[in-house]
N, C-alpha and C positions, 0 to 999 in steps of 0.2 A: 096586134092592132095598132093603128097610127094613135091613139090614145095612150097604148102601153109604152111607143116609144120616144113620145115627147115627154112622155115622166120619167123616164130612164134617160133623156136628153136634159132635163131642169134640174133632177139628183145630182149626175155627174159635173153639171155648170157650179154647182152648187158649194157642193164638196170640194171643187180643184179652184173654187173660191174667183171665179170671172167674174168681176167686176170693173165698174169705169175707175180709173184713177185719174189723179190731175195731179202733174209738177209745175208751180208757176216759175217762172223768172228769178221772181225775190223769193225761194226757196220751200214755200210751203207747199205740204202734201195732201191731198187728201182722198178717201177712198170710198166711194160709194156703196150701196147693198150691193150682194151678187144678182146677178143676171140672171131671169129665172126661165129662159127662153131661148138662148142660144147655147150650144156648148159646142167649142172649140178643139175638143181634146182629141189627137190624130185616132188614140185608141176606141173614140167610142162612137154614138151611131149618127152622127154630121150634127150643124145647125139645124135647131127649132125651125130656124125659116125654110128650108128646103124642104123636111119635113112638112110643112105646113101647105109650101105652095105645091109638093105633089098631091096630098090628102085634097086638095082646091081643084086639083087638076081630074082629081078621078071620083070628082063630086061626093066626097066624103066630109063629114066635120073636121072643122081648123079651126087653129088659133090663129086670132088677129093683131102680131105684134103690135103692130104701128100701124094707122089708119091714114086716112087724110088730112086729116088737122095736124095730127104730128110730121107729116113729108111736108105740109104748109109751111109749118112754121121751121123745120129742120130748113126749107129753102129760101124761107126769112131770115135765116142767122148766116146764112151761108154767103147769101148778096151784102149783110151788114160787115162780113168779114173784107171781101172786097173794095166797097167801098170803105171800108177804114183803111186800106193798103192804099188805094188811091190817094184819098183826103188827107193820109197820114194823121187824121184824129180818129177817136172814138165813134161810132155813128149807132144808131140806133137800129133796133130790130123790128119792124115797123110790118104792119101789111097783114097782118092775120086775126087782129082784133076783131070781138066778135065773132070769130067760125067758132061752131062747138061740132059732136059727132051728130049729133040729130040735123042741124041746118044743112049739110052735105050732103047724111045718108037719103034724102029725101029725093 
């Protein structure tokens, strides 16, 4: 079942330890939880997302990694990065105050 294999997709992410990391500049590291939704590992049965957008596609239950609010704001940080490349300062991540999941899903 597409249930059975997003939990044999979340175990394996789990266990081969995917998570976000960050290396800054001035040297520090650091590592976040594992990932409990994608798994990348060539041997095993693809990304949670695929998984999910086909269970979507053949009007079965899915999971909902990332909704609108978070593409929102992933597309908030992504123009802040831009504009900081321009301005050559720092700029803010601006524009998605106030969306929650209920104000969209409506």
């Amino acid at each position: 079942s597409a249930a059975a294999r997003r939990a044999s997709a979340v175990t394996a992410a789990q266990a081969k330890g995917a998570r976000l990391q960050v290396w800054r500049h001035d040297g520090a590291h650091s590592a976040g939880a594992p990932f409990a939704f994608e798994s990348l590992d060539q041997a095993g049965p693809g990304p949670g997302s695929l998984h999910a957008f086909v269970s979507a596609c053949r009007g079965e239950e899915y999971e909902v990694g990332a909704g609108p609010v978070e593409g929102l704001k992933a597309v908030a940080a992504i123009d802040a990065l831009y504009r900081s490349i321009r301005s050559g300062k720092p700029e803010s991540v601006a524009g998605c105050e106030g969306f929650s999941e209920s104000r969209v899903a409506a």
